[in-house]
TORPAMAR-449849 format. One record per residue (C-alpha): residue number from 1; residue in one letter; x negated, y negated, z. Coordinates in nm, 2 decimals, decimal comma. Layout:
residues N
@nulum=NUM&kolba=a&px=X&py=Y&pz=Z
...
END
This chain:
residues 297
@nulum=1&kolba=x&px=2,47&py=1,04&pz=4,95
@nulum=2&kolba=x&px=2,73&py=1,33&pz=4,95
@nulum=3&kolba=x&px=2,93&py=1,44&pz=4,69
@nulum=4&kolba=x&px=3,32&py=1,53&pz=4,74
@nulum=5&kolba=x&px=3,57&py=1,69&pz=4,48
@nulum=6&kolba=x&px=3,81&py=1,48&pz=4,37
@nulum=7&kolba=x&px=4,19&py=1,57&pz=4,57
@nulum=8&kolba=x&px=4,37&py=1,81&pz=4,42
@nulum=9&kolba=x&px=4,71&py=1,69&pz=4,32
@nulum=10&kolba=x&px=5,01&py=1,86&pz=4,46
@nulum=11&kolba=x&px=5,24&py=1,76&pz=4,21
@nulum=12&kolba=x&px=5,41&py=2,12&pz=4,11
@nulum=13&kolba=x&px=5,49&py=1,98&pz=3,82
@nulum=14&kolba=x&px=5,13&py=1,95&pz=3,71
@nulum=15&kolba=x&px=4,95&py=2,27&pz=3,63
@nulum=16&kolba=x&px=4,62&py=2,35&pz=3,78
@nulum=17&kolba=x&px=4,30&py=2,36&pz=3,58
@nulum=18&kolba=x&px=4,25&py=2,74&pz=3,72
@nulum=19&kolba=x&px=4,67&py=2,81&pz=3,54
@nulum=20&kolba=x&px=4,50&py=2,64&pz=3,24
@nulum=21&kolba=x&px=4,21&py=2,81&pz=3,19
@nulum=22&kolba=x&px=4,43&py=3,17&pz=3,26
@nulum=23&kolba=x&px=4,67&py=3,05&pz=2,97
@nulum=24&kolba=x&px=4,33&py=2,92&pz=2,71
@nulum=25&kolba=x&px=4,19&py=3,30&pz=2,80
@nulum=26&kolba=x&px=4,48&py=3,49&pz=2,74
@nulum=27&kolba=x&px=4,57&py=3,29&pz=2,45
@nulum=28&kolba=x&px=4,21&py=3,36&pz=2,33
@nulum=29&kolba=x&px=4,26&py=3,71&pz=2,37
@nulum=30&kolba=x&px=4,58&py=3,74&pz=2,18
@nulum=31&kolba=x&px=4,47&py=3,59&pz=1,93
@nulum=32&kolba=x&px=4,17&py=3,83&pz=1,80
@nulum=33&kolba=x&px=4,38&py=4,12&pz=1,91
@nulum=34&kolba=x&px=4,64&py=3,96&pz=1,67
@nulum=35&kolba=x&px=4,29&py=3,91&pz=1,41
@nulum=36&kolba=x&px=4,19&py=4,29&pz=1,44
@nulum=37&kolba=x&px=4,51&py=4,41&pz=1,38
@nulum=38&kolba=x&px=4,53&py=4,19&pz=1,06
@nulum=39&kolba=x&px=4,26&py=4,26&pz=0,91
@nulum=40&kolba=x&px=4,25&py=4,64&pz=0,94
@nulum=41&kolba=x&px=4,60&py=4,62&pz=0,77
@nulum=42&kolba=x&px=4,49&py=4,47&pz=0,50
@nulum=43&kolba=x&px=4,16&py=4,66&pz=0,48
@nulum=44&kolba=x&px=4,35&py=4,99&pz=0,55
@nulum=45&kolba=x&px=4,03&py=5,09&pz=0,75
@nulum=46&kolba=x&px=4,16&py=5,24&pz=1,07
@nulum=47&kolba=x&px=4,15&py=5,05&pz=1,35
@nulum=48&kolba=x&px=3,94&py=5,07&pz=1,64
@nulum=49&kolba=x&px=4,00&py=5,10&pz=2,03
@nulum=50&kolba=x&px=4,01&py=4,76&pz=2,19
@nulum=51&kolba=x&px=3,74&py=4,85&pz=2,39
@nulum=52&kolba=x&px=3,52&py=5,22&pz=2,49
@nulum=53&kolba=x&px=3,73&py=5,42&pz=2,78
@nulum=54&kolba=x&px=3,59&py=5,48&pz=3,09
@nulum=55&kolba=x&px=3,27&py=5,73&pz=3,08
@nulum=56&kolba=x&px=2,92&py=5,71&pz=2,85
@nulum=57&kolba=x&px=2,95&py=5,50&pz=2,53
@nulum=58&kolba=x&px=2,85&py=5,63&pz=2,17
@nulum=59&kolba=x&px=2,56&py=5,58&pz=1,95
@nulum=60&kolba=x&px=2,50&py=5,67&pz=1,59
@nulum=61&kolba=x&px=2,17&py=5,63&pz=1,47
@nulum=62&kolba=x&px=2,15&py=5,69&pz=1,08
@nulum=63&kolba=x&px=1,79&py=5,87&pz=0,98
@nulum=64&kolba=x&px=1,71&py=5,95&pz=1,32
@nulum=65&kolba=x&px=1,55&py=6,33&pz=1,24
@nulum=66&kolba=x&px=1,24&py=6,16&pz=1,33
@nulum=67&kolba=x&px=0,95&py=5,79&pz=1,37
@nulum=68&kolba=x&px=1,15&py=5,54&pz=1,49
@nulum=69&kolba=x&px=1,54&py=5,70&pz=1,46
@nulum=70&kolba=x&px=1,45&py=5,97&pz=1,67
@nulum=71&kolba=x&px=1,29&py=5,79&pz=1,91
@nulum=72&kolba=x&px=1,62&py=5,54&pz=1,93
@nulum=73&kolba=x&px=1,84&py=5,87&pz=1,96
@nulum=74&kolba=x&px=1,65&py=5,97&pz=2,25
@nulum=75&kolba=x&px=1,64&py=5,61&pz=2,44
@nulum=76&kolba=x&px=1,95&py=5,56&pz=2,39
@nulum=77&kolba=x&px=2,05&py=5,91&pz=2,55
@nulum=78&kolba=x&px=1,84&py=5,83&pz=2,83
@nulum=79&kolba=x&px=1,99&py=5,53&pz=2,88
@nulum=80&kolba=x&px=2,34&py=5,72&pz=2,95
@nulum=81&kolba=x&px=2,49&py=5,70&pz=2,56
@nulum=82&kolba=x&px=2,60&py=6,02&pz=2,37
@nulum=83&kolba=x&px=2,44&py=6,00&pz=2,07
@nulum=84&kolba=x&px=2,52&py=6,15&pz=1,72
@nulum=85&kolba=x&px=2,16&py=6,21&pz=1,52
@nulum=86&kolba=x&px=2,15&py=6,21&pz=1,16
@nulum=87&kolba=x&px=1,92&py=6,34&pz=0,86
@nulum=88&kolba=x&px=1,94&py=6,39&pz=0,48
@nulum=89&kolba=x&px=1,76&py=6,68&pz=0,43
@nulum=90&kolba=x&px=1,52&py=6,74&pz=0,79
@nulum=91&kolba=x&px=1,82&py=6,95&pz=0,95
@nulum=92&kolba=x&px=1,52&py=7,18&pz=1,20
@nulum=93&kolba=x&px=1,42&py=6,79&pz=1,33
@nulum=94&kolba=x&px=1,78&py=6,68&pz=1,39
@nulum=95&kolba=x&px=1,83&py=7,01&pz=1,56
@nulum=96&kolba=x&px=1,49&py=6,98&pz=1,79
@nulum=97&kolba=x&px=1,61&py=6,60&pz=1,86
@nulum=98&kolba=x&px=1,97&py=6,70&pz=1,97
@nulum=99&kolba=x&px=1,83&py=6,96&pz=2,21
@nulum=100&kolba=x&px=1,54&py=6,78&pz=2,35
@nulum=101&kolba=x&px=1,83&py=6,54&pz=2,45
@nulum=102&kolba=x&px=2,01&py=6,80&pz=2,56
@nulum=103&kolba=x&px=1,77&py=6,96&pz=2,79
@nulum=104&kolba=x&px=1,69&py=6,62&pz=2,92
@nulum=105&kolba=x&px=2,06&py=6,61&pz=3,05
@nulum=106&kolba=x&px=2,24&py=6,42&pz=2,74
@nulum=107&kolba=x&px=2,48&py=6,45&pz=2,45
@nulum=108&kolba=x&px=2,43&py=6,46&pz=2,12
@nulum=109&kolba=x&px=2,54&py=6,61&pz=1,79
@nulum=110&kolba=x&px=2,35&py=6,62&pz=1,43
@nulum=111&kolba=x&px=2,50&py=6,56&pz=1,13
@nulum=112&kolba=x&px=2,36&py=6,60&pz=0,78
@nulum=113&kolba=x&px=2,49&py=6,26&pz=0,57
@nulum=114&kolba=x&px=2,33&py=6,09&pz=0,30
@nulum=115&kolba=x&px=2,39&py=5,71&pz=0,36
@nulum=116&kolba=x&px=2,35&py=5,62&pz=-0,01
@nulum=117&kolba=x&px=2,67&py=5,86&pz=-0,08
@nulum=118&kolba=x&px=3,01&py=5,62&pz=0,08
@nulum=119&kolba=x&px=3,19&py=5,93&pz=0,14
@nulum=120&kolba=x&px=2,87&py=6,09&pz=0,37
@nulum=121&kolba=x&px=2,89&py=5,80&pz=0,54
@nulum=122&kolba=x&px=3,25&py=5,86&pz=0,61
@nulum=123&kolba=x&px=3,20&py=6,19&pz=0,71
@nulum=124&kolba=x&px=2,96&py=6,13&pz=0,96
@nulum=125&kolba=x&px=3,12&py=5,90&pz=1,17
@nulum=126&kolba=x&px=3,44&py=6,13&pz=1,16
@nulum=127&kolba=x&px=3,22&py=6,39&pz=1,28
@nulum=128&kolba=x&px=3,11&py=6,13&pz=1,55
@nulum=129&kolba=x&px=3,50&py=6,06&pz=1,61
@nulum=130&kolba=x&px=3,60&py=6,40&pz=1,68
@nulum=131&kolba=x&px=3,28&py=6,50&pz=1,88
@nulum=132&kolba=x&px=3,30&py=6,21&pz=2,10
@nulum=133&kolba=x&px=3,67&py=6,01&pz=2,02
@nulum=134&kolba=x&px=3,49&py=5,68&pz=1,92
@nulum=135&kolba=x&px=3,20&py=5,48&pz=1,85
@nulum=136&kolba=x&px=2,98&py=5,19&pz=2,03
@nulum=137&kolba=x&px=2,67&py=5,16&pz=1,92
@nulum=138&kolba=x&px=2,62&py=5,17&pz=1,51
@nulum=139&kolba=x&px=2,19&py=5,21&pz=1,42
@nulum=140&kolba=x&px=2,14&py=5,16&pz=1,07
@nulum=141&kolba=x&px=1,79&py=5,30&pz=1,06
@nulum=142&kolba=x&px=1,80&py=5,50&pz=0,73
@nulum=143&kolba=x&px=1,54&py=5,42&pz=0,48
@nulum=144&kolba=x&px=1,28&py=5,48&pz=0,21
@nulum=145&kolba=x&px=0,97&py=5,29&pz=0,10
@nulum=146&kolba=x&px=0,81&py=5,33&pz=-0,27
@nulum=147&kolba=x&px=0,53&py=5,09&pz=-0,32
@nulum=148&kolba=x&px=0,38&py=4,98&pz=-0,67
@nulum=149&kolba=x&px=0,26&py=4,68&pz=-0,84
@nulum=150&kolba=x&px=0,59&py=4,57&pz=-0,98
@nulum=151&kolba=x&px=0,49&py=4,65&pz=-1,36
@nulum=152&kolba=x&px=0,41&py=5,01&pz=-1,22
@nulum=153&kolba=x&px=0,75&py=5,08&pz=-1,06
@nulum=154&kolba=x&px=0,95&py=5,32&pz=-1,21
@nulum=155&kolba=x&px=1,33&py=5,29&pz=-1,24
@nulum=156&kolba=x&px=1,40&py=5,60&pz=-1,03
@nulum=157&kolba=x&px=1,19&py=5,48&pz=-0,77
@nulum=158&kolba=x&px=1,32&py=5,09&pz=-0,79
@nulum=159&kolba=x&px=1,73&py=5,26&pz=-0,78
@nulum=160&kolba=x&px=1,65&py=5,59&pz=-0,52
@nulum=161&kolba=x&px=1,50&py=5,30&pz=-0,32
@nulum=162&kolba=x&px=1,79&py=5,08&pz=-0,32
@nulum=163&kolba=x&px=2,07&py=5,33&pz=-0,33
@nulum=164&kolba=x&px=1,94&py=5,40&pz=0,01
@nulum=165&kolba=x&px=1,81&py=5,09&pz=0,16
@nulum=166&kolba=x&px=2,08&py=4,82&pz=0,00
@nulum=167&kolba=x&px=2,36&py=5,02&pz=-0,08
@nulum=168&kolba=x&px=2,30&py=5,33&pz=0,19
@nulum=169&kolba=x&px=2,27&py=5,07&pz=0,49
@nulum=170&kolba=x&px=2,60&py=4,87&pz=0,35
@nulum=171&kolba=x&px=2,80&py=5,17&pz=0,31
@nulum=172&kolba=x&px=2,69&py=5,25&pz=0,69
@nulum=173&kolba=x&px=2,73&py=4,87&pz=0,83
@nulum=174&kolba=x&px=3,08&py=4,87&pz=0,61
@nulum=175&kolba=x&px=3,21&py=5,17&pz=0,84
@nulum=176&kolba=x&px=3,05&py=5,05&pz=1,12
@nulum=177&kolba=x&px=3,27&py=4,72&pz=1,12
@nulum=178&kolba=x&px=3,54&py=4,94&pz=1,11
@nulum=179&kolba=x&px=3,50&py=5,17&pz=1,37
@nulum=180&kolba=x&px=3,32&py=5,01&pz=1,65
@nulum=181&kolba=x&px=3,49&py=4,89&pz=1,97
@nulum=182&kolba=x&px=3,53&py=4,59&pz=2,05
@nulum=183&kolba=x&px=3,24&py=4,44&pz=2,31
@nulum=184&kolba=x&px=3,02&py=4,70&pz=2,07
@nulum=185&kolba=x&px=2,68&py=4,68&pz=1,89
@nulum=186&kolba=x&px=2,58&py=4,75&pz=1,54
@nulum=187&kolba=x&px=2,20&py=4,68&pz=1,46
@nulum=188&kolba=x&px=2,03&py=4,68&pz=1,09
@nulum=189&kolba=x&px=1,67&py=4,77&pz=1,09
@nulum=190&kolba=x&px=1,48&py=4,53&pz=0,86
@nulum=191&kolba=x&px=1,13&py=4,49&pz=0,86
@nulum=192&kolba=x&px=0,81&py=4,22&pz=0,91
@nulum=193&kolba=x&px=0,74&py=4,33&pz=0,55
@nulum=194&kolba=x&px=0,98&py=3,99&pz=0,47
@nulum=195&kolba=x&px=0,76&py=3,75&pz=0,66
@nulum=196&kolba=x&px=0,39&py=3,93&pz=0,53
@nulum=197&kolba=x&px=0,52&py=3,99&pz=0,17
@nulum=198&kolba=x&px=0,21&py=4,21&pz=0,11
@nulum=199&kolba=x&px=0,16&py=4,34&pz=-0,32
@nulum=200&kolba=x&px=0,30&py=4,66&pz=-0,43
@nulum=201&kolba=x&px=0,61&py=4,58&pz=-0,12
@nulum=202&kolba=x&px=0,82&py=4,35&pz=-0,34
@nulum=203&kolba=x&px=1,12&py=4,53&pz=-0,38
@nulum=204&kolba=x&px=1,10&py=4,76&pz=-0,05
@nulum=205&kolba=x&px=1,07&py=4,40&pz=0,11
@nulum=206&kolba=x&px=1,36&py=4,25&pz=-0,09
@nulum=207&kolba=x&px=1,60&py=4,59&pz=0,00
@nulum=208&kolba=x&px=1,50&py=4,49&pz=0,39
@nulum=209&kolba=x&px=1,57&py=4,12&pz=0,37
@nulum=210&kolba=x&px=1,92&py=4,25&pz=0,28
@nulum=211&kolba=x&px=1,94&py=4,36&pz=0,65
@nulum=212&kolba=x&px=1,92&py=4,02&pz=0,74
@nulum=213&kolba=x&px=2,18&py=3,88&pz=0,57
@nulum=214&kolba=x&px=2,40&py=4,18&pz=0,61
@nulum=215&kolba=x&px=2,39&py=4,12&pz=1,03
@nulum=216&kolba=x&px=2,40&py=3,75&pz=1,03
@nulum=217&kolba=x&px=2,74&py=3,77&pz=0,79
@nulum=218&kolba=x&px=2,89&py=4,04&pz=1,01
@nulum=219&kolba=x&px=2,85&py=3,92&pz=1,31
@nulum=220&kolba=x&px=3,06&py=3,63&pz=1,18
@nulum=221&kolba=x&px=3,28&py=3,84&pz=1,04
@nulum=222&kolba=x&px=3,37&py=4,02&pz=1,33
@nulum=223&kolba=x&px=3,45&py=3,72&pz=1,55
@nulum=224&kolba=x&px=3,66&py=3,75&pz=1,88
@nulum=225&kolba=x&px=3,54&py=4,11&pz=1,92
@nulum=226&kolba=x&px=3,24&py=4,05&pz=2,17
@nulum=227&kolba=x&px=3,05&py=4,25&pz=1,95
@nulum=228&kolba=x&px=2,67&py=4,17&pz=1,82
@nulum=229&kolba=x&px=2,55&py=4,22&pz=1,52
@nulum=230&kolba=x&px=2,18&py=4,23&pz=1,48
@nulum=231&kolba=x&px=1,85&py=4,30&pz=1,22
@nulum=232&kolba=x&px=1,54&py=4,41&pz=1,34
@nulum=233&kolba=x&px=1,22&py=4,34&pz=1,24
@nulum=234&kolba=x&px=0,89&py=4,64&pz=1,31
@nulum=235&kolba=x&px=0,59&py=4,57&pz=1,20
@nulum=236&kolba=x&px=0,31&py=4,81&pz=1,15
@nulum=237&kolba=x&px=0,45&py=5,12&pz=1,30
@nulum=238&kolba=x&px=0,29&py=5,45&pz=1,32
@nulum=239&kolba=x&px=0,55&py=5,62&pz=1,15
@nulum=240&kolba=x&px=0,53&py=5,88&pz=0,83
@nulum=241&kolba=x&px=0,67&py=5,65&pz=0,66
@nulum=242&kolba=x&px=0,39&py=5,35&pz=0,74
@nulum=243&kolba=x&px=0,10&py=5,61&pz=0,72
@nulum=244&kolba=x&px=0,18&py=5,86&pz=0,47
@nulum=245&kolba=x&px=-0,08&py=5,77&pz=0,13
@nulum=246&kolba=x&px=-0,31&py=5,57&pz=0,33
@nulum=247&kolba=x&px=-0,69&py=5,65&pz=0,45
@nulum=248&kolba=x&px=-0,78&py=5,67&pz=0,80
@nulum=249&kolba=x&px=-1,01&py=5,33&pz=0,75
@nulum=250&kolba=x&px=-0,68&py=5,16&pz=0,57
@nulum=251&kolba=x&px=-0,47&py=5,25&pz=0,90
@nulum=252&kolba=x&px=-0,77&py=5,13&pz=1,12
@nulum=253&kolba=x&px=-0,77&py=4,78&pz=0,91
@nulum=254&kolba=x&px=-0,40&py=4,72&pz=0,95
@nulum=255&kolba=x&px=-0,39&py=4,77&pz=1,29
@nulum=256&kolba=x&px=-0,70&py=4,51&pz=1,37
@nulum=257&kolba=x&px=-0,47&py=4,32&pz=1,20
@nulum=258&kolba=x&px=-0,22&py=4,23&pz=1,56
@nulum=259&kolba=x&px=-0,32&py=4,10&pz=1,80
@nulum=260&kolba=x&px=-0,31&py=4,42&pz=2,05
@nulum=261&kolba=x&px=-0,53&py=4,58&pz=1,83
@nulum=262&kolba=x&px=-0,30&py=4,87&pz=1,76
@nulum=263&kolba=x&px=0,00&py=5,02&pz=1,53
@nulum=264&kolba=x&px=0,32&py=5,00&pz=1,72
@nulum=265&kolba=x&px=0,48&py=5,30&pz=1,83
@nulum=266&kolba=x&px=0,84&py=5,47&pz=1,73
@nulum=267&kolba=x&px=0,89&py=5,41&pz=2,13
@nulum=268&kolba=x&px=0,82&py=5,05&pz=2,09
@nulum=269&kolba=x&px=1,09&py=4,97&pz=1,87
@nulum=270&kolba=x&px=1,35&py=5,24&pz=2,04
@nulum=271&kolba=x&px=1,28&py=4,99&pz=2,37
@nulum=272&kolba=x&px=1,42&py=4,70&pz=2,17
@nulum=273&kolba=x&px=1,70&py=4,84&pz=2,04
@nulum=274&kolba=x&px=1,79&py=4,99&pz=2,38
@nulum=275&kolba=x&px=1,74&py=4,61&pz=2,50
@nulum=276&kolba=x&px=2,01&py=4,49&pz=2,19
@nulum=277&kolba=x&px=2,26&py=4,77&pz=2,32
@nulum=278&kolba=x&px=2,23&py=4,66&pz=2,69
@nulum=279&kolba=x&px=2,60&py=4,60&pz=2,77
@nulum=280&kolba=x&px=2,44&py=4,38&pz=3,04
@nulum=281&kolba=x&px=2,18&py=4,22&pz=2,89
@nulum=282&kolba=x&px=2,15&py=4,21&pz=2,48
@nulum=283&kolba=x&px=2,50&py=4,02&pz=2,43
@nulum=284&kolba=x&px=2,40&py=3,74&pz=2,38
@nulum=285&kolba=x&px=2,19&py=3,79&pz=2,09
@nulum=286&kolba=x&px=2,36&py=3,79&pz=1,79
@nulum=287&kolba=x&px=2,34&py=3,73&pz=1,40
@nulum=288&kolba=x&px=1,98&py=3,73&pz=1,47
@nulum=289&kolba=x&px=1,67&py=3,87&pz=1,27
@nulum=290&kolba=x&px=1,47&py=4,00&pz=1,56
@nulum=291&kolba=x&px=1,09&py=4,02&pz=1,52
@nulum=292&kolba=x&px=0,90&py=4,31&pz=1,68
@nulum=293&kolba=x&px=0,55&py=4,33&pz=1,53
@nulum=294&kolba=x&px=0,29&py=4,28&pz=1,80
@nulum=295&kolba=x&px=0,21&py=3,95&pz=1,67
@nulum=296&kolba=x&px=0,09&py=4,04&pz=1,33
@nulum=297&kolba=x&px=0,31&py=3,77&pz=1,13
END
């Protein structure tokens, strides 16, 4: 049996379906131009190129002097993004990251920001703005972990922690709706630490399940924009920040605990991110709380 298309009609009078679905798109495009334009009026945030011009896109990776930021600033420069790296207080490891990068044929900047302070965060992506004219790529990577049993936590501890992790990685997602171009990425990194709920990691785990929520509201948020909004998820990660305060023999344990029989690696997590800003590829995912753990929850 063969099947035929229907005639087309002639009548000139009658629009085609190809003239229809011209007029839906550029209706559709009018309308979140129209949308943007709104909303940074009445935000009185400044409003973003409609898209990147032609040349490498921009990345900001927030705490990325070292463990898994650095090893997202340098992906991402290798994968043809100019990159702006930034630490609190680890200005010699921003500096060796930036050149590394640079000797490896990329661009990049440093710029010293603490994210839990609004008007850092300000400052650093107008640094990134007058480096490189605009931004793409938004990695909210900055944190801190204190651990205790919850009647051990001190308040300094409980408020540095959140300051930086809640507030710090608002602040940075906040400026990041702002700023990035349309058809952009901005990506919050949470952690597995929600799903394995472990004692002594209650309120580091509660100031990461705030990533989650933070990406899957913004990427509603931003709507008609083509741009994803993301958390992700590590696992066990050998990282300072995983390892420092624990024994060789407690490392040893948590890393029988996957089924690869191994910590991750900073690179391991930099290759999914890199996989979220594919322009090509990582689209698609969006508002999502992406797992990558090895398999341990």
């Amino acid at each position: 049996m063969t099947h035929t298309l229907p005639p087309q009609d002639n009548n000139p009078a009658l629009p085609s379906r190809r003239n229809i679905l011209k007029s839906a798109a550029l209706a559709t495009a009018a309308s979140a131009a129209a949308f943007g334009m709104h909303a940074a009026a009445q935000t009185g945030a400044p409003r973003p190129a409609a898209s990147a011009p032609a040349g490498r896109k921009v990345a900001l990776v927030t705490g990325s002097s070292r463990g898994i930021g650095a090893a997202t600033a340098r992906r991402l420069a290798a994968d043809g993004f100019r990159v702006t790296v930034n630490c609190v207080a680890n200005r010699d490891l921003a500096a060796a990251v930036v050149r590394e990068i640079q000797a490896a044929g990329g661009e990049a900047i440093w710029e010293q920001a603490d994210v839990s302070d609004p008007r850092a965060v300000r400052r650093l992506f107008d640094a990134n703005d007058k480096a490189f004219g605009g931004i793409d790529v938004v990695v909210s990577n900055a944190g801190i972990m204190r651990l205790a049993p919850m009647r051990d936590m001190t308040d300094e501890d409980f408020n540095r922690m959140m300051d930086v992790n809640l507030k710090g990685s608002f602040y940075v997602m906040r400026e990041a709706a702002r700023r990035v171009r349309d058809g952009g990425r901005i990506i919050a990194l949470s952690s597995s630490i929600t799903q394995l709920r472990s004692p002594t990691y209650g309120p580091y785990a509660a100031s990461k399940a705030a990533q989650d929520f933070y990406a899957n509201v913004l990427a509603k948020e931003l709507e008609g924009r083509m741009i994803s909004v993301n958390a992700l998820a590590p696992g066990l990660v050998n990282t300072t920040l995983f390892t420092d305060g624990k024994t060789p023999a407690q490392i040893a344990g948590f890393a029988q605990r996957t089924p690869h029989k191994r910590l991750g690696e900073p690179a391991d997590i930099a290759g999914v991110i890199s996989l979220l800003c594919s322009t090509t590829e990582g689209g698609w995912v969006n508002g999502q709380t992406v797992f990558a753990n090895g398999g341990v929850v």
